[in-house]
N, C-alpha and C positions, 0 to 999 in steps of 0.2 A: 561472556555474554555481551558486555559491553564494548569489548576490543572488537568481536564479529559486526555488532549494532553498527562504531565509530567506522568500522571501514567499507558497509554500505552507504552509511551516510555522502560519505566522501566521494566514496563512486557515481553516487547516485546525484549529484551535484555536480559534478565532470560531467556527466551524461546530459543532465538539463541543460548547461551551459552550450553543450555541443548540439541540442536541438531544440531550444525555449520555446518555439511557436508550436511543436509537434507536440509538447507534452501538457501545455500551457493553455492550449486550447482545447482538450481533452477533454471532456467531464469522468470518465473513468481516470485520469490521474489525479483529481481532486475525492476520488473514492480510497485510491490508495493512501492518499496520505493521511484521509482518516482513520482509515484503518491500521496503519501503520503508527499515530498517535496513540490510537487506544491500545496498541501494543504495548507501547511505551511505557502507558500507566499503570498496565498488570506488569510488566516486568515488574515498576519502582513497588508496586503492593506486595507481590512475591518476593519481596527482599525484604521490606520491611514485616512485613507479617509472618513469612516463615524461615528466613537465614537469621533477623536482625534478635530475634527473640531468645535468649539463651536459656529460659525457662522451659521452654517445651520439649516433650518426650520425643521420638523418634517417631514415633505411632501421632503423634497431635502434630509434627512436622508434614505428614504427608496427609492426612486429613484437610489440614488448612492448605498444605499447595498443591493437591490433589484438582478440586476444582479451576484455581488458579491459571496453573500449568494446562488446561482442558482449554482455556480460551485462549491462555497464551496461542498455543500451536494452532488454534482455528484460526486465530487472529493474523499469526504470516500465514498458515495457506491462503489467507482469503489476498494479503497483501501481494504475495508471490503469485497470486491468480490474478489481481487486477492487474499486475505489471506486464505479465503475458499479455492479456488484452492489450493494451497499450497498443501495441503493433499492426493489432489487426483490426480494433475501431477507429485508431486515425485516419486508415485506406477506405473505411467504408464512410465514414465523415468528410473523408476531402472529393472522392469520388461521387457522395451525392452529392454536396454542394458542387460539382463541376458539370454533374449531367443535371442540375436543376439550369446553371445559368448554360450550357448547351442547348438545354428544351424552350429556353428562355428567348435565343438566338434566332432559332429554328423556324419560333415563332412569330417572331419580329421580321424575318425572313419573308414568311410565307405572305 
């Protein structure tokens, strides 16, 4: 879990580095990495609350990471979903900003 975590992390940081302005100026990338935080911290509660604990039955192991495990996975689809976006609200972001100072042109123009 954490080996898969360490080596998007690292990806995901090669990638920033290779386009800062596109992702940086985003407000859906500032959705993903909250999302992707709050991932973080049901992971570290899923470990501590149902692997860390050696007292619990098999049956109280999945009770307790039952719900856990339920947001975990909502939590990367939602992350894996804002990363998607990424690509396609940056075109719609820099494209309005270009036909606003276009119309801006246009008008100064006329």
């Amino acid at each position: 879990m954490w080996l898969g975590f360490g080596i998007n992390a690292v990806t995901g940081v090669l990638l920033l580095t290779a386009y800062p302005t596109k992702a940086l100026t985003n407000p859906v990338f500032y959705v993903k990495l909250s999302v992707i935080a709050t991932a973080v911290v049901v992971m570290v509660k899923i470990k501590r609350r149902v692997f860390d604990d050696p007292s619990l039955s098999e049956e109280a192991m999945v009770a307790r990471g039952k719900t856990l495990a339920m947001w975990s996975l909502g939590l990367w689809i939602g992350a894996i979903t804002a990363g998607r976006l990424l690509a396609y609200t940056f075109t719609y972001l820099l494209y309005g900003h270009l036909g606003v100072l276009c119309l801006g042109f246009a008008i100064a123009a006329a």
